[in-house]
N, C-alpha and C positions, 0 to 999 in steps of 0.2 A: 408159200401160203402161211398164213400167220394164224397161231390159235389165241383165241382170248378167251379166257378165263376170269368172270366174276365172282370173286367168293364169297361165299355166305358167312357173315358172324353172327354168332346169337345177337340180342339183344343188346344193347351198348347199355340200357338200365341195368345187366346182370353183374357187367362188370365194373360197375362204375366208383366202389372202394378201392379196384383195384389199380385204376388207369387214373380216376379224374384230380383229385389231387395231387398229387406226382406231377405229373404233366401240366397242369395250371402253375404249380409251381414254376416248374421248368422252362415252361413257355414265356412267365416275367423275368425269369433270370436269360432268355437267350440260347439255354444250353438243351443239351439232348442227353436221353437215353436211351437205352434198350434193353430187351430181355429173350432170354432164351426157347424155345419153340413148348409147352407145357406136353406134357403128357397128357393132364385131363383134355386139354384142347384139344388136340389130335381125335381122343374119343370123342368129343364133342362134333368137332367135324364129321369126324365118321357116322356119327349118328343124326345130322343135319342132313347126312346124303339117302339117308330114308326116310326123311321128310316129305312129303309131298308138295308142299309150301314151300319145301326151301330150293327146290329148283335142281340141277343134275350134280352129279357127286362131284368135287373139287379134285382138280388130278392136280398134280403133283411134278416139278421139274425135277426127273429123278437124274440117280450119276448116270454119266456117259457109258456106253456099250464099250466093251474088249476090241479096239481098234488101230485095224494093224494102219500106221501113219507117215507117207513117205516125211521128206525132208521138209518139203513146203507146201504151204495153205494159203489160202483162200479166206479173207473173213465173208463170209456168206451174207449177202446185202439182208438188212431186214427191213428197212424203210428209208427213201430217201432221207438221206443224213449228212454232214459236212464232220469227219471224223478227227478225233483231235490229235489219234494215237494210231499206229495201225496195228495194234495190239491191244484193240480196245473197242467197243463198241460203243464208248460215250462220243457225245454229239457236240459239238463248236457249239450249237445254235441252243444249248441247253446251257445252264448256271448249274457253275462247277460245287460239287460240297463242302460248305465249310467246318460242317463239326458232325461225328458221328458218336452214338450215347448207346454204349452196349452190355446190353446181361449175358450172359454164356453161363450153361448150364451144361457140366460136362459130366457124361454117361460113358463113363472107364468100360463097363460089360459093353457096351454096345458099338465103341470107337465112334461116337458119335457128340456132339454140340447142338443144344439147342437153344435157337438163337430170334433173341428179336432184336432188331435194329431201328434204332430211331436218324433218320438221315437228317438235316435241317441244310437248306439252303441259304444265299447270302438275302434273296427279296421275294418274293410271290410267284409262282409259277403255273399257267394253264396250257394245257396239251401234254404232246407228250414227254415224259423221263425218264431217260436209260439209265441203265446200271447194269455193270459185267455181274456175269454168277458164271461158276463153274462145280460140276456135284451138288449142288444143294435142292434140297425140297422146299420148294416156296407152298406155304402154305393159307397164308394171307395177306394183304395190301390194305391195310389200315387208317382212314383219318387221325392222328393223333388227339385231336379235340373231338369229333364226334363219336367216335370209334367203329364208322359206320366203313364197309368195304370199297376199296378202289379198285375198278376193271384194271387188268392188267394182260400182258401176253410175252410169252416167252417164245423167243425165234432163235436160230432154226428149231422146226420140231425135233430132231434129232440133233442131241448137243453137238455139235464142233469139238473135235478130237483135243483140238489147243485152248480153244478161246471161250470156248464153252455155248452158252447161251445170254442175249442179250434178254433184261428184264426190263419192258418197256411198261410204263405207269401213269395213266390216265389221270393227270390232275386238274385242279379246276382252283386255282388262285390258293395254292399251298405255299408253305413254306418249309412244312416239316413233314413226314411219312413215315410211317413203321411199318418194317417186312416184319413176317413172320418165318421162320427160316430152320430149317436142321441140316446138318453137314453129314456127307457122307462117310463112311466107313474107306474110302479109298482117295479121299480126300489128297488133289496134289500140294498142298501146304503141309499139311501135319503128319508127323508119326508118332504112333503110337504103340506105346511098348512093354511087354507083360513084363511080368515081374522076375521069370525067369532072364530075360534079354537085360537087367539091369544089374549093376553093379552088385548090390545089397539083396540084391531077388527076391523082396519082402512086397515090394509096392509096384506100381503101372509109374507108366512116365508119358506125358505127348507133350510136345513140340513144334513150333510151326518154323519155316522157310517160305516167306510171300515172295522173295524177288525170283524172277523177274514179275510174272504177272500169276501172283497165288493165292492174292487175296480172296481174290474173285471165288475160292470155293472155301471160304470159312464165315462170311459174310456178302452181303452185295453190296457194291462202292462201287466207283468210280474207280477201275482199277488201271490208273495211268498216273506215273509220276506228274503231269503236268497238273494235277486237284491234291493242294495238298489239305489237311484234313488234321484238325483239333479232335480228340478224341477221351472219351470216361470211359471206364469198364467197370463193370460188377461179374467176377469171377468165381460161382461157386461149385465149391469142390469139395471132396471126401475130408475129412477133418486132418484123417494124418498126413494128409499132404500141404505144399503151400507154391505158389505162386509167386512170378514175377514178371514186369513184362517193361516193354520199351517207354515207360510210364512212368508217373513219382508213384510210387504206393503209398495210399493215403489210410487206410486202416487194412486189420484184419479182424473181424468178428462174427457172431453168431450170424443168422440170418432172423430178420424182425418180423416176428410173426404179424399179420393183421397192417403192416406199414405201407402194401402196397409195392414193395422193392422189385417184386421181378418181374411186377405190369406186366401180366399175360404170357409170362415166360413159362408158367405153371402153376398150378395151386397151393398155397402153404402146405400141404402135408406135403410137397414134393420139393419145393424150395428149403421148407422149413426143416426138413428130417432133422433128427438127434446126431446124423452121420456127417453135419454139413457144416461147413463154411464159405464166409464170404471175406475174399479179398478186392478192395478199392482201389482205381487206380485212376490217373491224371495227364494226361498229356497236356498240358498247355501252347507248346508251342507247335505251329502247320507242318507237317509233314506228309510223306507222298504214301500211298494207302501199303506199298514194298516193306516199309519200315516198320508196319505191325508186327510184335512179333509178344508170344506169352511161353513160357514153359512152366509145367506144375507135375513135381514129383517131391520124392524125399529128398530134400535140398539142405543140404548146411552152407557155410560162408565161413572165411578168414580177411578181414581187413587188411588191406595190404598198404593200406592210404587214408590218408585227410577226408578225400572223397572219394574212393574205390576200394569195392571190396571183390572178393573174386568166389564166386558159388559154383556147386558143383552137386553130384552126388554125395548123398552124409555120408561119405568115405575118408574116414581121418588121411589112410593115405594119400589120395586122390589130392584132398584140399588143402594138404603141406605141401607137395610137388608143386602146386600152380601155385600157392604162395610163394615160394622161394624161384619160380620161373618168372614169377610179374611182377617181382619187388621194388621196381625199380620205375613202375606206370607213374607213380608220380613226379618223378624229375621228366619222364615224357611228355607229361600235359602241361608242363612248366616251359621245356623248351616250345613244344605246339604255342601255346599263346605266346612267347616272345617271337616266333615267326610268323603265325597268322591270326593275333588278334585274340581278343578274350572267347574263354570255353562259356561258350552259352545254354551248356545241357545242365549243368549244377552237380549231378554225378558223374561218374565213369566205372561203371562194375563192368563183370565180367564173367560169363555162364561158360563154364565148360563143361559138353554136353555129350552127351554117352556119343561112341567112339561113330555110328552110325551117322551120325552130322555129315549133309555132301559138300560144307565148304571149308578153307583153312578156319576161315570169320565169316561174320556178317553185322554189318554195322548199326544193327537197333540203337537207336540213341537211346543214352543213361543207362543201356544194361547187353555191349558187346556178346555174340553167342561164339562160341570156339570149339576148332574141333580139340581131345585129349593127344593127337600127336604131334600139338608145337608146343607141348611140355617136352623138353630133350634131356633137362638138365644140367643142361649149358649158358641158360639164358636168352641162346638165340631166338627160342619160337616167342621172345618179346617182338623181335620184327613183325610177327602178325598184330602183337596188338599193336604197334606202332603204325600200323595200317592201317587198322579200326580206329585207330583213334587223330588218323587224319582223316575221316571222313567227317569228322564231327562239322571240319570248317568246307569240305569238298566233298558233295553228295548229299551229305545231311543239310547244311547247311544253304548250298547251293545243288542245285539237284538237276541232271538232265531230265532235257522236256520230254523225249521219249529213247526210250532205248536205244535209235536211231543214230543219237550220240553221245553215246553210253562211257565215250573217253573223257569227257566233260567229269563224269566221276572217278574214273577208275585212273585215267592217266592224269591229273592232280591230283589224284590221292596217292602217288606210285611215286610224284614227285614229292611231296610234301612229308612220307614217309622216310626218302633216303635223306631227306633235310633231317631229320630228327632222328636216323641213328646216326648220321654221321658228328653229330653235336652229342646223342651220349655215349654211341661205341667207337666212332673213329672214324676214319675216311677209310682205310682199307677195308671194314666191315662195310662200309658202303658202298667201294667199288666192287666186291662179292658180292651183294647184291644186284648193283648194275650188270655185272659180268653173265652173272645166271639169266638175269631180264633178257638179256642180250641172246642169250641160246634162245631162250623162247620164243625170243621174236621171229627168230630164223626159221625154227620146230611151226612155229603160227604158221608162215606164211606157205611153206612146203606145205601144211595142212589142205591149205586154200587155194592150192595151184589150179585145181579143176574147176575153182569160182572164185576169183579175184575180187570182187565186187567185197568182201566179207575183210579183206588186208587195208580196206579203207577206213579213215578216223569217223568221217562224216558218210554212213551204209544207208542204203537203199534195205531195207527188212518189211516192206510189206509182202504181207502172206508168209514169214517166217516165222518160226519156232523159237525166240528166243537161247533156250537152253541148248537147244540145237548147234548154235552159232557159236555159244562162250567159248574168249580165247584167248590169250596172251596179247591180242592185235592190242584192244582199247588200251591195256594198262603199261604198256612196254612203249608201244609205237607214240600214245599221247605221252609218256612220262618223256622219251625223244624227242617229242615237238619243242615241247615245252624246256628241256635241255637246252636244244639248240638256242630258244629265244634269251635265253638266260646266258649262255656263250654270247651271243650279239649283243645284249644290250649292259653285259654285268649283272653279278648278282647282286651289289646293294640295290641296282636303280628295279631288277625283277622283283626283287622282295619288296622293294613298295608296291609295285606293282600290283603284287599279289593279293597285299591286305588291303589295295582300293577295290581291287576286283571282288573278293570278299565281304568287302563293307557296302561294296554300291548291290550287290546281288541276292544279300543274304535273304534266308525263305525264301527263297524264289526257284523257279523250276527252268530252266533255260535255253534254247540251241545251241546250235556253234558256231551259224554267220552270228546269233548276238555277244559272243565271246568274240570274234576274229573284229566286229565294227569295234567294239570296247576298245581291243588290243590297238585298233590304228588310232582307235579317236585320243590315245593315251601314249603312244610310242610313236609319235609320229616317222611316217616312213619306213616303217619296218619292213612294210609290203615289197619297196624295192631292195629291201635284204635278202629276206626271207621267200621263199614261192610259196604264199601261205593254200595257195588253193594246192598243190603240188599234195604239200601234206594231209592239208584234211581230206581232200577229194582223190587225190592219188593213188595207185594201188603201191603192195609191195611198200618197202624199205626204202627213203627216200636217198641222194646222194650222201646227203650232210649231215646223215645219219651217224654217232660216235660209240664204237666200243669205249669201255673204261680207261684209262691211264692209270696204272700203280704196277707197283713193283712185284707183290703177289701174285695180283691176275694174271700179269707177265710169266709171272713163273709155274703158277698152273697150269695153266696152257700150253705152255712149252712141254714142261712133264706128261701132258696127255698126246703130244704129237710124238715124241721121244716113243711112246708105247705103241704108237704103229711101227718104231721101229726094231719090236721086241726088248726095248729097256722098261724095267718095274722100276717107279721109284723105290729109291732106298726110305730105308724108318727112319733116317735121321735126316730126310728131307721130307717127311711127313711128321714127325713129334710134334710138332705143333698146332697138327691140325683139327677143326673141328669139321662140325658134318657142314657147314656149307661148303669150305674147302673141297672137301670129298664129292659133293654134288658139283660142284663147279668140274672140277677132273673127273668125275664120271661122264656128265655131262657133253665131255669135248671129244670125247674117244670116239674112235669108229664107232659107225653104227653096228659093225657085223665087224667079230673077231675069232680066232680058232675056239671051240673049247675049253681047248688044255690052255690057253691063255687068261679065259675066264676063273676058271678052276684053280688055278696058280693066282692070280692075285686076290682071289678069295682066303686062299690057304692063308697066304701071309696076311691079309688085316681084317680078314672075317668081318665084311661088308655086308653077307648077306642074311647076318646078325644080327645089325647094327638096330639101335633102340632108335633110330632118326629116320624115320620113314624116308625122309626125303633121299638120303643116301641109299638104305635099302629097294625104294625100289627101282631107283637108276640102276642101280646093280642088277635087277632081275629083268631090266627089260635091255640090259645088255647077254644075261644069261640065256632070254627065250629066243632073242635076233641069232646069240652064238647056235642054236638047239641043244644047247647045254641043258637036259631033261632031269639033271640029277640034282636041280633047283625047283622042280615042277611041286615038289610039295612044300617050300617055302610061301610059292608063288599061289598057291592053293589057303596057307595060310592067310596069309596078307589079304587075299579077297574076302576071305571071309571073319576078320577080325576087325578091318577098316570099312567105313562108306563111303570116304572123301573122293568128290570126284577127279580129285587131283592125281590119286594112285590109279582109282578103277581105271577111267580111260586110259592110261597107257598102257596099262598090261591087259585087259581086254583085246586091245586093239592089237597088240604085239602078238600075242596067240595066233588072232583072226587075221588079221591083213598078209595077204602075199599067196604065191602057190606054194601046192607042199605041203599044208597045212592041215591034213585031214585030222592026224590025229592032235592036234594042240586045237583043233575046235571042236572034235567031241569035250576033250577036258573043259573048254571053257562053257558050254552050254551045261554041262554037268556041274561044275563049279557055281556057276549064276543059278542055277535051278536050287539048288541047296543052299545058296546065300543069300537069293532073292529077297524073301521075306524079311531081312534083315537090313537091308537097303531103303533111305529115304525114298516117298515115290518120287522126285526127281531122278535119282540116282538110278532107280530101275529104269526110265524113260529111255536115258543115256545110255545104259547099256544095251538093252532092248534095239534101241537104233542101232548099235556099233555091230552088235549078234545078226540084224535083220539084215544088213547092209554087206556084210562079208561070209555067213553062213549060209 
């Protein structure tokens, strides 16, 4: 059953300094804006709903209920639809959005965003328009040129634990629509962070994380990579803070009393406070609605480049370590364009984002977000941005149509990475890299033994969970595919390859039968080389699948089989090793070994020490498999000083998984309780699943 909701606005004469030129403007240039949800308006509304005239009170798409969520879902039919995403409740049979014009009005005391959004289409639309929300309070559906209300209806009544609620909007030969809109305090996009939780402990911090599908509860879009989406923002915030986002930033100033700027986002004394400012910003070029992304706290920055600088917490220390760990971003962007073609974002910065971040990276164009532990010190955690910053030309650039084949970004971009440190750190740093990829893939697929469907390049994910699913599959097993193509064909004749693929694709959002037709209509015959359906639709690790060749991996390797035979390597078969190294031969050992074996190669190279997370907590999910309990407060550490999903799930999961386990799963529900709040809501999702699924 579907509710519809009509809402009442005042008079469109009352606000008509504040809406009608702005938007007349707007409307001859093409472009869009939007503004944040007002506070008076809110009263307004509220006092419209004891109107007698103005008809029954305007309810509200509040957050989702406390819902306990198995594995997989269901998107809950809201009206016949032809769907574009299954992760999506946008409709085929609807025009996709081309530009979205947004104010954000952000309320630090309240962890909340209020938000108008101005959507525009590419031509005229009558019937119905959907839009994903997740968490948000819709509070009106606006004409942008009359300002008069649009019926609308939000399904299911009870939001959907994943996908939220779909916003379906009654139009009549539109092309442009304004929600009115506040985000929720639990918001799965943002976090936000008092002041005690930050580095400096002076000022609040929030952050957003959209991918996979999070837009959906900071605005309402189209929230599926297949609508990519031009986009302006007017960001206004507390003064001593400032802002940045995957955008040019185009100014920062006061906010203009009487100008009309935050159209109905609030009323100048609330826009305008003495406490306020306004940061502008520009996307120009279509991207997928995942790649929104803003962060606004006390921010300083070091130039590190021509066109990259790397921002951080105003922490001198903080922002000398990432300068001297990313020094080197600009001979990376140097080599990227002599392998795949000119960098088309014009900058490449770099947020390194309090420690609570659940990814290593994530690829906002012109302004990468990072977590603080691929600063090592060594240089190495450049390989993440060397990741981010092949997505510019795979993912960003070209972008899968739906999560569905999610290797289309993550495995080109896995290959396009070890291209580019093997060109500034060497081939043996990137057979270390392969090497590691290589455990993973294996760790993947043992993940996915009880649902194989999930070890494929090209997945079946209707009714799932995306975050649920993330894994090593897309970016190890596509970086593999795409290996092996490169072994058959050569890599001079792949690297052309690559940058036709590139240049015929770019902005575009794509499958991966339209990548496999490409591949034949351009290599001719590969099909009888290659089993291309084997690999995309196949489960599992294909035959002609390749560990690395080099001489190192060789001999780590060896050195971690040696150690099920009771030999430690010696220190002068490890002096020169750095933490991947280390992760690599941690990586290889048993999964389960005596204690006192644990405890002994700890002695000698205090691994579970080590400033490289990566190697630290290889080492601790060797120590909880050994029940070596006299790491259990290291491992208590680690939960609670990192959020990256990359630590949590293994050591969560090591505690909880298996019999025997009573008391290392009181610890971890103890552990998670106490460090929950401190965790992206992504990150609690994940663990919440892992605690719900073996507690």
């Amino acid at each position: 059953m579907l509710l519809t909701f009509i809402h009442l606005f005042p008079s469109p004469s009352k606000f008509k300094t504040l809406f009608s030129a702005p938007l007349q403007r707007q409307q001859s240039r093409r472009s869009n804006r939007t503004t944040s949800l007002p506070l008076f308006l809110c009263q307004i509304l509220r006092n419209l709903s004891t109107d007698k005239t103005a008809g029954p009170p305007p309810p509200t798409a509040s957050a989702e209920p406390s819902v306990s969520v198995d594995k997989f879902f269901s998107i809950p039919p809201s009206s016949p639809m032809a769907p574009v995403d299954p992760h999506s409740f946008t409709d085929s049979t609807h025009p996709l959005t081309t530009h979205i014009s947004l104010s954000l009005y952000f309320d630090f005391p309240s962890s909340t965003i209020l938000a108008s959004t101005l959507i525009s289409l590419p031509t005229t639309h009558s019937g119905p328009f959907t839009l994903d929300t997740r968490s948000l309070s819709i509070t009106s559906v606006l004409d942008p040129t009359t300002l008069t209300p649009l019926p609308f209806t939000l399904t299911p009544p009870i939001p959907h634990p994943v996908f939220g609620q779909s916003l379906i909007i009654t139009l009549s030969n539109h092309s442009q629509v304004i929600i009115i809109s506040k985000t929720s305090a639990s918001s799965s996009a943002l976090q936000w962070l008092s002041p005690p939780q930050t580095f400096n402990k002076a000022f609040p911090f929030v952050y957003t994380q959209c991918q996979s599908i999070h837009a959906r509860s900071i605005f309402p879009c189209q929230d599926t990579p297949a609508a990519r989406i031009r986009y302006d923002a007017k960001l206004n915030i507390p003064r001593q803070l400032f802002a940045v986002m995957s955008a040019r930033h185009v100014d920062r100033r006061a906010p203009v009393v009487g100008s009309g700027e935050a159209r109905g986002a609030c009323d100048d004394s609330l826009w305008c406070g003495d406490d306020r400012v306004v940061d502008d910003f520009l996307m120009e070029q279509p991207i997928p609605p995942y790649l929104f992304a803003f962060a606004v706290g006390e921010l300083g920055f070091r130039d590190v480049g021509p066109r990259s600088r790397v921002y951080s917490e105003a922490a001198p220390a903080v922002l000398d370590a990432a300068a001297r760990e990313f020094a080197g971003t600009e001979d990376m962007i140097r080599v990227g364009e002599k392998l795949f073609g000119p960098y088309d974002w014009e900058r490449f910065d770099l947020l390194v984002l309090p420690p609570s971040f659940p990814y290593g990276g994530m690829e906002n164009p012109r302004m990468v977000f990072l977590t603080p532990t691929v600063i090592k010190g060594d240089a190495t955690g450049a390989q993440v941005v060397a990741h981010e910053l092949a997505h510019s030309w795979t993912g960003n650039l070209i972008t899968n149509k739906t999560n569905e084949h999610f290797w289309l970004n993550e495995g080109f971009t896995t290959y396009a990475e070890r291209r580019i440190v093997e060109a500034v750190q060497g081939e043996d740093r990137a057979a270390l890299n392969i090497g590691i990829g290589w455990k993973g893939l294996v760790d993947a697929v043992e993940r996915f033994k009880d649902n194989m469907e999930f070890t494929k390049l090209k997945t079946n994910q209707e009714g799932v969970d995306p975050d649920e699913i993330y894994s090593e599959i897309p970016y190890e097993k596509g970086f593999q595919f795409l290996w092996r193509i490169e072994r058959q064909i050569g890599r001079p004749a792949f690297d052309e390859f690559i940058k036709k693929y590139i240049a015929t694709f770019k902005f575009q959002s794509i499958d991966t039968d339209t990548f496999l037709n490409f591949l034949k209509a351009n290599v001719p015959g590969i099909e009888n080389q290659i089993d291309l359906k084997l690999w995309t639709e196949g489960i599992g690790i294909p035959p002609d699948a390749m560990e690395p060749v080099s001489s190192i991996y060789t001999k780590i390797v060896s050195l971690a089989n040696e150690f099920k035979l009771g030999r430690m390597p010696r220190e002068d078969e490890v002096a020169d090793w750095h933490g991947q190294e280390w992760e690599l031969y941690l990586e290889n050992l048993p999964k389960y070994v005596e204690a006192s074996q644990a405890l002994a190669l700890d002695a000698r190279y205090r691994l579970s020490e080590s400033k490289d997370y990566e190697v630290k907590v290889a080492f601790l999910q060797l120590a909880i498999a050994s029940k070596c309990r006299d790491y259990f407060g290291e491992v208590e550490k680690t939960l609670k000083e990192v959020g990256r999903m990359k630590y949590l799930r293994p050591l969560y999961t090591a505690l909880v998984q298996g019999a025997g386990k009573d008391e290392e799963k009181i610890f971890a529900k103890r552990v998670f309780s106490e460090a929950r709040d401190c965790y992206h809501p992504i990150a609690q999702g994940v663990v919440e699943t892992i605690l719900g699924k073996y507690v």
